[in-house]
Steps between C-alpha positions, in 0.01 A plus 500: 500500500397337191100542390485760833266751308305169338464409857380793664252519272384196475495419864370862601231684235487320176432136671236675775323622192509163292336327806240719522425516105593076434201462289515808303859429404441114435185536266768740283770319483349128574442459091852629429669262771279222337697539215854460608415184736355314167897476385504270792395086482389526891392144474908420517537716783605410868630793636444875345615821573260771529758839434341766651154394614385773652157428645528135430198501236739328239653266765186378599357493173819240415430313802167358332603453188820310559512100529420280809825550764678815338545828642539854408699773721426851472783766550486877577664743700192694592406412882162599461416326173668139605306553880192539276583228247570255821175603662254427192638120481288323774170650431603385121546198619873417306728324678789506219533805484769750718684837510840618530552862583842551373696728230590204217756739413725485834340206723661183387295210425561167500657316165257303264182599697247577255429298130339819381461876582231767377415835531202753463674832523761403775834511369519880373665631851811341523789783488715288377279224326773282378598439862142444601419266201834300521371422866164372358704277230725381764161357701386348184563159370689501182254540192193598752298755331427864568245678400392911542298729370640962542374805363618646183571867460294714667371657192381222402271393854239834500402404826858648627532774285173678491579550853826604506407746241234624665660556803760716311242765414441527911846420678880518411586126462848423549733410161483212313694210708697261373280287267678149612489632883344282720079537428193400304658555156894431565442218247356693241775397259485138391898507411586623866255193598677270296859624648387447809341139511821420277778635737298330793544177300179424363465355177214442281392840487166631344349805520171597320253792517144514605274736474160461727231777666501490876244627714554681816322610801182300408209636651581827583396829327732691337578763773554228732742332242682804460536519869705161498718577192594760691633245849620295232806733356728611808554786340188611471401353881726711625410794401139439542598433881765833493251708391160406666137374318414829442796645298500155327153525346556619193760232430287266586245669271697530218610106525119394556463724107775302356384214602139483421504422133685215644231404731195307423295181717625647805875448435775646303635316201883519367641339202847394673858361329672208650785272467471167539800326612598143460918344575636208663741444796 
């Protein structure tokens, strides 16, 4: 089955977790998405696809910023995040605004759909991403524009790595994967993005850097924040919930040290690397 493992957790642990913490993860990576959709003229818009929506925060944030009588559609294969995403849009009061929950890799959609597409973090999961973005092209209108923003290495985004490493000093982390499999940082490498968009048949490509400090968990203390970067990596999750609070503490600890110098105005701070992604069906 194609995406299973993208699936599973996106529909089981990893989508729970991004209902419960929507804010926290939209006030980091709000600015960044920001970014990517200002490739796009929205006022031309009638129809956009929203690639990977997750808790519908960008979708909705479209919906009232695009012109009288055009739409936006926002696509995930998480169940719990597009239930969510559906549920926020009455009390929001937008009415051009919906939510597919579908794999954009496999799930066939409809020809000529869509005169533009974006993405804030969405399109790094595909196992086989030419596949997934050919589909998108193929619902696009010829010359419609896309528009993403993806991480760049993880060397270069702290906010990953500090972790990671820190972990290491507590708990035998599996090997390095695959940098291009399926994940956060699959398109680290701008020439692998490139490849992609091109053998998908988009055109037009541009792909520039940006560098930009996020902030995360905003208004907790730094043992609390700690706590979360923890639930965040599965890795790390998992062997927090293997082992029990108690035996965990002192990895906890040791993240909450690495973190603090990090930490100031009751949030952590990150420089983060980005690319931002521009091409045209």
């Amino acid at each position: 089955m194609a995406n299973e493992q993208q699936t599973e957790f996106w529909s089981g642990s990893g989508g729970e977790y991004w209902v419960v913490n929507q804010q926290q993860m939209d006030t980091m990576l709000e600015p960044l998405g920001a970014q990517a959709l200002a490739r796009i003229d929205l006022s031309g818009v009638g129809h956009l696809l929203d690639i990977g929506c997750g808790t519908g925060t960008t979708t909705m944030d479209i919906a009232a910023r695009l012109p009288d009588g055009a739409r936006v559609t926002g696509a995930d294969l998480s169940v719990p995040m597009t239930d969510y995403a559906r549920s926020r849009l009455g009390p929001a009061g937008i009415s051009n605004a919906d939510f597919m929950t579908c794999d954009l890799q496999t799930d066939k959609l409809e020809a000529d759909m869509f005169d533009a597409a974006f993405s804030r973090f969405g399109v790094m999961f595909f196992d086989q991403p030419v596949i997934g973005f050919g589909n998108i092209r193929t619902a696009m209108k010829s010359g419609a524009p896309l528009a993403f923003v993806c991480w760049q290495t993880p060397r270069e985004n702290l906010w990953h790595s500090l972790a990671v490493a820190t972990a290491k000093k507590f708990i035998e982390m599996p090997a390095a994967p695959d940098p291009r499999a399926p994940g956060p940082f699959a398109f680290a490498d701008a020439d692998y993005v490139t490849s992609i968009l091109t053998d998908a048949g988009f055109g037009d490509i541009v792909i520039e850097p940006h560098t930009q400090t996020v902030e995360l968990f905003s208004g907790q203390d730094v043992r609390a924040a700690a706590e979360n970067f923890a639930r965040i990596n599965p890795i790390i999750s998992a062997f927090v919930a293997e082992a029990g609070e108690d035996k965990a503490e002192p990895l906890i600890d040791g993240l909450a040290q690495a973190l603090a110098p990090y930490h100031k105005n009751d949030a952590l701070h990150f420089p983060s690397a980005t690319w931002l992604v521009s091409a045209r069906a």
